[in-house]
Structure formats: C-alpha cells, structure tokens
N, C-alpha and C positions, 0 to 999 in steps of 0.2 A: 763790461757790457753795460750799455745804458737801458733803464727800462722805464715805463712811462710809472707815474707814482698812482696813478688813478687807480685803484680795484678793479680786477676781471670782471665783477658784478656788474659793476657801474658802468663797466665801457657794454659791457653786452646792452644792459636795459637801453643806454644811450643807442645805437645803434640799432635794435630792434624797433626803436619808437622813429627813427630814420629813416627804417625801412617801410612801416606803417602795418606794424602786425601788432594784432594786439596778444597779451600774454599767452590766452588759449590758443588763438593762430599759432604763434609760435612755439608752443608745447607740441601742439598734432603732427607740426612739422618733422620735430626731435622724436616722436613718439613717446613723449614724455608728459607728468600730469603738469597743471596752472600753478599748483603748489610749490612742485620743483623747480620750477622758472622762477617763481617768486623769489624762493628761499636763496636762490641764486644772484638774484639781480641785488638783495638785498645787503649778503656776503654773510649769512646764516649758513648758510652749507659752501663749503669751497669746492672748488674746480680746476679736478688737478690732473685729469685722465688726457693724454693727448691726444684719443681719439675721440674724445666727448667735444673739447676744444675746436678740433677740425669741424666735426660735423655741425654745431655753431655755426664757426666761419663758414661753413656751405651754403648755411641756410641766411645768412648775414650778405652773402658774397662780397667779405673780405678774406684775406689771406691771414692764419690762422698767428702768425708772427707779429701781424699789426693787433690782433686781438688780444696777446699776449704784450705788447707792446716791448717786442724784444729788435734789433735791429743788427744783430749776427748769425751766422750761420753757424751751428752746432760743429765743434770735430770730428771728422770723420765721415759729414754726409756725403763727400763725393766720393766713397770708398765705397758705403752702402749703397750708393744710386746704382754705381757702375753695375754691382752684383744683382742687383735687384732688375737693373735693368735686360742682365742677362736671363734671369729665372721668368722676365716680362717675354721673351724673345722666343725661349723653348716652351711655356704653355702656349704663344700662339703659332705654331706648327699642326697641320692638322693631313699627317702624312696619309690617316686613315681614310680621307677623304677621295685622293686621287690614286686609288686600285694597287697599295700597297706600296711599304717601304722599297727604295733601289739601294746600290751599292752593298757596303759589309754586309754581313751573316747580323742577325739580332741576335742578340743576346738570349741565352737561353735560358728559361723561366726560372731555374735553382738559382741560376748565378743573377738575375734580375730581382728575385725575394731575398737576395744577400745582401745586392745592393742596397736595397729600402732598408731594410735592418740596421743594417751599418748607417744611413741617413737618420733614422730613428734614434739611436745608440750617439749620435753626433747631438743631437737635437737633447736630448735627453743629458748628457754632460756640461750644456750649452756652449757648445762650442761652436756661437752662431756666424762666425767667420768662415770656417771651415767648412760650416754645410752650403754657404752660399756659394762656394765654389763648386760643392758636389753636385750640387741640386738640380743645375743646368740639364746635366750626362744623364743625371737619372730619369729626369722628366722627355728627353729625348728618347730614351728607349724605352722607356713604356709606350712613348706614342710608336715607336718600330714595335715593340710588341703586339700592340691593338691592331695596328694598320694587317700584320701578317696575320692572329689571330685574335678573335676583340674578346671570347670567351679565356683562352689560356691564361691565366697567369693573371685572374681578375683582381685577387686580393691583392697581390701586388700593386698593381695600378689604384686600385683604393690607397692604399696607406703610402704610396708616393704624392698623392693627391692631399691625405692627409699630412705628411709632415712639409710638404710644402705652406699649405695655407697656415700651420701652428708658427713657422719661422716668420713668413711674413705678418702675421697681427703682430709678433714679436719685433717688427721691422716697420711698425704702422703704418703698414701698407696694408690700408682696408678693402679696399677695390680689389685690387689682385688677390687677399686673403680670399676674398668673397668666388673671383672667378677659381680658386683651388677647391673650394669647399664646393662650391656648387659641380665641379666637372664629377670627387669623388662621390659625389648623393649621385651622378646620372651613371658613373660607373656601377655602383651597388644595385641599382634597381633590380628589384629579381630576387632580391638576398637581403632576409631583413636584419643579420647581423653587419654585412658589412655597411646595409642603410645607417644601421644605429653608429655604427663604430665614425663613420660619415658624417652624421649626425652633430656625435660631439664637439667637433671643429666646428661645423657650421652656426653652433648655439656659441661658439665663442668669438665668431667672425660676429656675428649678429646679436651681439650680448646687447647693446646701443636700443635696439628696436624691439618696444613687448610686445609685439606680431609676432614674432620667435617664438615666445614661450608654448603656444600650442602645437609649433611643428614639432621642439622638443619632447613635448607630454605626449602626441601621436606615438611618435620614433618608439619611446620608452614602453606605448603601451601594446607593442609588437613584439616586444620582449617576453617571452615568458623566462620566468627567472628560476630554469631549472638548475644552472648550474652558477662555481662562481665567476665564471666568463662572462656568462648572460646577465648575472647579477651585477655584475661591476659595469658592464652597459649602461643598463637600469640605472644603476646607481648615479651615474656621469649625466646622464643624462635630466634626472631631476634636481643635480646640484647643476649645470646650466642654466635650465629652467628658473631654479628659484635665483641667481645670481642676476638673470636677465629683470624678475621683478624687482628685484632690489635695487638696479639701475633706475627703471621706472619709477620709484618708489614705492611699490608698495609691499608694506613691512610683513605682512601676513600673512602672504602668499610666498615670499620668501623664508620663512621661519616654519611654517607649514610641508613645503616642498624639501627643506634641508631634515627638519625633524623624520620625513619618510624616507630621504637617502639614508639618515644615520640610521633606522632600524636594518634598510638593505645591506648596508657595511658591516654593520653585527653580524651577519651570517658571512661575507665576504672576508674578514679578518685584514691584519694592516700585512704589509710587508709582499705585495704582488704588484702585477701590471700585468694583470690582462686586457688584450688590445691599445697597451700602452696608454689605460688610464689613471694608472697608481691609485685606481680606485680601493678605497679601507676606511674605516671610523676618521683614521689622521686626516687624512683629505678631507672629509666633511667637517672637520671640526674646523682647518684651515679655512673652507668657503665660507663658514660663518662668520670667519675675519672680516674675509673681502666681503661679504654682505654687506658686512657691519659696519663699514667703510665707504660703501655707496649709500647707505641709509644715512650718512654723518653721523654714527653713532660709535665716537673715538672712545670714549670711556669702556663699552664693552667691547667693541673692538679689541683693545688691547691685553682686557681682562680673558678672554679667550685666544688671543696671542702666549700670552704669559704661561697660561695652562697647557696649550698645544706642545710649548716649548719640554716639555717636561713628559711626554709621550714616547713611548719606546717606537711607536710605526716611521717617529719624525725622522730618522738617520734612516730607513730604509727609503724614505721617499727618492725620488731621481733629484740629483741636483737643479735641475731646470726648476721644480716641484719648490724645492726649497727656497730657491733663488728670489721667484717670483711671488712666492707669500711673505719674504724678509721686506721685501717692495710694499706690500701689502701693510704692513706693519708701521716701514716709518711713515706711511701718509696716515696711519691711524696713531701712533704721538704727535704727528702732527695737527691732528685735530683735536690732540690735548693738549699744547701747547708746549712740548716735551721736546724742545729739538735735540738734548742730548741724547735721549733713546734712540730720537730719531737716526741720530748720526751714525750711532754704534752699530743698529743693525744694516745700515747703509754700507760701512764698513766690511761691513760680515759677507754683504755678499760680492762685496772687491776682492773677499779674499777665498772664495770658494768660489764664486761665477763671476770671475773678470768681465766678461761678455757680458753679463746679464746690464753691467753699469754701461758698460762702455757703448752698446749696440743698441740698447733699447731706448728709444726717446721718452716714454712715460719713466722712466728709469731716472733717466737723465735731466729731468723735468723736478722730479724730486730732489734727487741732490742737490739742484740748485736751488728750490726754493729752501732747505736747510740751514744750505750755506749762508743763505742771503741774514737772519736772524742774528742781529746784534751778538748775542751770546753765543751761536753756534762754535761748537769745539775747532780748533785750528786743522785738526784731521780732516773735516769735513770737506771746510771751507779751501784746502790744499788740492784734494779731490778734485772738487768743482772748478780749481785754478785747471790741473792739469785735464780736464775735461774739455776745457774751454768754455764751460755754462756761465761761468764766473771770472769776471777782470782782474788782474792782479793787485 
C-alpha cells in the first residue's frame, strides 16, 4: 500500500486553511478546544481514532482515505458493507406505523428477551460476524413486537437497540450507531433505568461531541444508586462522561469524573455485568487508559495499563471488555515509542478476539501504523500483510 509521506497533522492544517476556517472555526466545528487543533496540526498529539479522522474529513469535505492518504480498500470491507447494509435495511422498517405487523405470529416476549441476550452474549465474546448476521432478525421483531404491542416486551427493545448501536461504533458506523442509540433513549422514555442503560451507548456513539457530557451527568443523575444495578449505571455513565472530556481535552474534568466512578465501583465490586456494563474498579481503572490516551499522555497511559494488567476483576471482564482496552494500550506504546509492546498486545488480542483485529477499523488502523515502524517485530508486520493494512 502506498501512503502519502506528509503527516496527518500537516495535511489537515493544509486543508483547513483551504477551506478557510480558522483554528477556533474549526475546533467548534469538531466540538473540540483551538488547543487540540493546534496540538494536532502541529503532530504533538497523534490521530489515530478512525472515527475522529472521519469527522475531520466531514468537516474538511474530503474522504477520510485521502486524509489518510491511503489509496486501498481495507480486507474485508465488502463483507461488512453487505451486513451492515442489512442491519441499515431492518432499523428502517417502521411496521409500527401502518396499524400493525401482517403475516407470521411475533415472536413472543420470552423467546424475544432470549433473543437479545443471546445478541449480547455474541457481542460480548466479539463475535462481530456472527452478530451481524443475527442482528437483521432481531431488530425485525422487535419492530413486529412494537408494532403488535409498543409497551410488552419494552426492555427488550431497549437492549436490542443497545447492542445494535455498540456492534456498529464497533463497525465505524457512526451515523447508524447514532440512529440505534437514539431509537433505544425514545424506547426508555418512561423508565429511567432503561434511559440510563440507553444512555451508555449513546455517550459512546457521542464520545466525539462535549455537548454529550451533560446528557450523560443528566442520565446518571436519575439514578439513585441504591442498588449494585443502579450503581453500575451510575458508574458507566460518569466513566462516559469523563472519557468524552478527555476527547475534548479537558484533563480535569476527566480525572475528576473517573476519581467519582472509582469510589461508585468500590461499592459495586469487579466480576459483574449488570445491564451489560462490566461495570467494577477494573473498568474504571481501564478508562483511565483510554483517558490517558485521548489526553496524549502515553507514559501514564501505559503505567496504568501495566497495573490493570495485574488485577484479579481483569479475567472476569467480557472478552469484548478486554479486547478493546488491549487496543487501547498499543496506541498508548505507541505514544511512547514502544512498537514492540505495541505489537505484543496487538497480538494478544488476534489471539483471544480475532474479530476485534479483523472487524474493527480503528483496530485495523493500529496494526498498521505498527507495522509500518522500521523496527516493528516481523509478527506484527505478517498480521498487517495478512490484513491487507500493509503491502507485502
């Protein structure tokens, strides 16, 4: 693969000043501060999120490939379009609209909360192939459910709504993430648990925008945290919150927001998943990776990687859980200049969430800038061959 030698930094500043915005213009745009633009254009802080890149290229209106200045198409993307294309196809079905479902019998509410379970339990293994074939069926009869009765069988329809939009951010598909998250928040209304439970998808669809951060702290503060259900809410919900300022950058509001998750986690303990947040201490100590990782601050970063590793909640977390912060991790050797950490925990999660490398573009995005590294270990750079990120 040929890639243009110029810096990401360089080519954005270039083409922002093409467009004729000035830094803060186009910070307000990103919803991000003049600082962060700077630190960006300058190649002080790197840019390595593929959905940060996109939204760029939105604001740039170029295509997010020329930004990267990459000139192949990734492995596998017409495998994902197709499926994604399908999961596009059954959210825009709106049976409820014209006086209820015809044909088959709906499925009846037990075996429809199995369904979603079993969708969750697939999402949660990462087995994101598999769920894009389920996802279609399920999202079809929720809306046969609604359409027959729109109260029956409501949490269901929430948390089909939720593991829909969690596989697609997984699939950087922001747009459609955003239309699942947004149908489960109009589904809950009424219900301030299943709002919250809503809630936490939508703060991860919306991690990008620190206009989030107060829908989150609203959400959370509906909660009362009597129990450890409610609390691990709670909890998801201000490690959102503070993940979204630390996008933004702002460090203090991040560290602030995480310091009050970890005292909710203290009461919650490690080793659960209520409402399928693996909310515990381990999880928070994780977002203060990924914090630490949006703030460009790869030294601690990884000094709180290294510690996490070494936690007894870490093996009960869901694989997806695990997967997703070993990602986390090599882009924080990677802003220490570490590709061979980099590479090993890249490896690590080829070998426990295949999916996670193969499916996810910021995944993918990683490996290859790895691989790209003079020094990078030959395991890596093999990966990235058979990936197709990287030329032979």
């Amino acid at each position: 693969m040929s890639r243009d030698p110029v810096p990401i930094g360089r080519r954005v500043a270039y083409l922002r000043v093409r467009r004729r915005l000035s830094q803060q213009s186009f910070a307000d745009r990103l919803g991000k501060s003049k600082s962060w633009v700077d630190k960006i254009e300058r190649g002080v802080r790197s840019l390595e999120r593929v959905s940060t890149i996109r939204e760029i290229a939105a604001v740039l209106r170029v295509d997010a490939a020329a930004l990267l200045g990459r000139d192949v198409q990734p492995a596998g993307v017409a495998e994902r379009r197709e499926g994604v294309v399908r999961i596009r196809a059954a959210l825009s079905t709106y049976p409820m609209a014209f006086g209820g479902p015809a044909g088959r019998e709906v499925m009846s509410p037990d075996r429809l909360a199995r369904e979603v379970r079993h969708a969750w339990m697939t999402y949660q293994h990462a087995r994101y192939p598999r769920l894009v074939e389920l996802l279609p069926k399920v999202v079809t009869e929720i809306h046969r459910a609604q359409a027959q009765d729109p109260e029956a069988g409501r949490a269901a329809v929430v948390e089909a709504y939720r593991v829909t939009a969690a596989l697609l951010i997984k699939l950087g598909e922001g747009s459609l993430a955003w239309l699942a998250a947004d149908r489960a928040m109009s589904a809950a209304v009424g219900d301030r648990v299943l709002l919250a439970c809503a809630a936490v998808q939508l703060g991860q669809v919306l991690r990008g925008s620190a206009r989030a951060r107060p829908v989150m702290l609203a959400a959370a503060s509906q909660i009362a945290p009597a129990t450890p259900e409610e609390m691990s809410l709670r909890g998801s919900l201000l490690v959102q919150a503070a993940l979204i300022a630390a996008r933004a950058g702002d460090d203090r509001a991040a560290v602030d927001l995480l310091d009050e998750a970890a005292e909710v986690a203290a009461q919650v303990g490690d080793g659960h998943d209520h409402h399928r947040t693996a909310f515990g201490p381990t999880a928070v100590e994780l977002a203060r990776v990924a914090a630490a990782v949006e703030l460009g601050d790869g030294p601690q970063a990884v000094a709180w990687h290294e510690e996490a590793m070494g936690r007894d909640g870490w093996r009960w977390l869901p694989v997806e859980h695990r997967a997703a912060h070993l990602i986390d991790a090599a882009r924080a050797y990677l802003q220490t200049d570490d590709p061979a950490n980099a590479a090993r925990v890249l490896l690590r999660v080829e070998r426990i969430a295949p999916a996670e490398i193969r499916h996810r573009p910021a995944a993918r995005d990683v490996t290859a800038q790895v691989a790209r590294y003079p020094n990078a270990p030959a395991t890596i750079t093999q990966l990235a061959i058979n990936l197709e990120v990287l030329s032979a």
